[in-house]
C-alpha positions as CSV (number, residue, x, y, z in Angstrom):
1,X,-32.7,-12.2,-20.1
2,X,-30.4,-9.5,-21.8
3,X,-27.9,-8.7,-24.4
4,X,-24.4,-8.2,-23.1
5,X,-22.6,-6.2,-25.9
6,X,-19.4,-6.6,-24.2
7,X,-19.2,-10.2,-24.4
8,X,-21.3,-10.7,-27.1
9,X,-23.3,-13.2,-24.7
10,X,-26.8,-13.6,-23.0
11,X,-27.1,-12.0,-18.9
12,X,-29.4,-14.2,-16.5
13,X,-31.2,-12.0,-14.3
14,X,-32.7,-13.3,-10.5
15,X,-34.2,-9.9,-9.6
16,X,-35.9,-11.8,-6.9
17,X,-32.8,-12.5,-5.1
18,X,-31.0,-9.6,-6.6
19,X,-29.6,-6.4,-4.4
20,X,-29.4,-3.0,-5.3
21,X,-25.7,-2.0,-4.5
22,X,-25.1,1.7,-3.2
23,X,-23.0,3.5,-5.0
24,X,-19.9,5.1,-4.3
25,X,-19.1,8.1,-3.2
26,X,-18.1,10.7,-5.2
27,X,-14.7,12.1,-3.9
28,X,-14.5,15.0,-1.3
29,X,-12.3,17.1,-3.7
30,X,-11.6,17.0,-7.3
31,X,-7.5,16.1,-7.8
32,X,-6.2,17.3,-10.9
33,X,-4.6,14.8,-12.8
34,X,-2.1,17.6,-14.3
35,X,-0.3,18.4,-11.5
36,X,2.4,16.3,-9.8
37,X,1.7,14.7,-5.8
38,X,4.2,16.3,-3.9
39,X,6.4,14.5,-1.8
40,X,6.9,15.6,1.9
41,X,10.7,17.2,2.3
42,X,11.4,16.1,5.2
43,X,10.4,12.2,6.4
44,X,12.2,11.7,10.1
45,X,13.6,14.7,12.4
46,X,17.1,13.6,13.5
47,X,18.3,14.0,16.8
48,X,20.3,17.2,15.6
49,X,17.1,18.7,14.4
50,X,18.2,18.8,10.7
51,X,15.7,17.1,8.2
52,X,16.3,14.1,6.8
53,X,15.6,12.8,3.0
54,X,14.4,10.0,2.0
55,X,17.5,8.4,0.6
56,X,18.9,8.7,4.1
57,X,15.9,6.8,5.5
58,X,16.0,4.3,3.5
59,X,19.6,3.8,3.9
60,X,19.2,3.4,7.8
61,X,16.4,1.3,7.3
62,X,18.4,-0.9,5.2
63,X,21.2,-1.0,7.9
64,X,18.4,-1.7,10.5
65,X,16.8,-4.8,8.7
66,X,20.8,-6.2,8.3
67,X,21.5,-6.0,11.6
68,X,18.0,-7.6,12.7
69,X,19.0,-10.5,9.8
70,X,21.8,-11.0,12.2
71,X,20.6,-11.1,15.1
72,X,18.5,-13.9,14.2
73,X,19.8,-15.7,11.6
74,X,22.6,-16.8,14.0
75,X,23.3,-20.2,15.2
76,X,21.3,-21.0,18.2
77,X,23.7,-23.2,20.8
78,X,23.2,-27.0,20.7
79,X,21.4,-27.9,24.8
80,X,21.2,-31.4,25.8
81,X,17.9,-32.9,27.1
């Protein structure tokens, strides 16, 4: 039995059927948290070769996702059996 300050309760403890966990792993590379992740400039390459930002691609897919809501939320014809 121990003393869980936390909650202010009593911990049951099986260590016979208990498992030791590994433990993580520490990360590859320390990130500062001071500096900003940078967003890529450019998302998609158009077919002109100019980048393209990411207002623009989520513009088109907007327009894309409309058009498939069309396509499918149309009225399938009535068929006799």
């Amino acid at each position: 039995m121990l003393f869980n300050a936390e909650t202010s309760g009593v911990m049951m403890i099986d260590f016979e059927r208990a498992l030791l966990l590994e433990p993580p792993r520490p990360p590859l590379v320390q990130l500062a948290s001071n500096k900003r992740k940078r967003k890529p400039d450019v998302v998609y390459p158009t077919k002109s070769g100019k980048p393209v930002g990411r207002s623009q691609v989520s513009r088109v897919f907007s327009e894309d996702i409309g058009l498939m809501k069309m396509a499918f939320d149309r009225p399938q014809p009535f068929q006799h059996e």
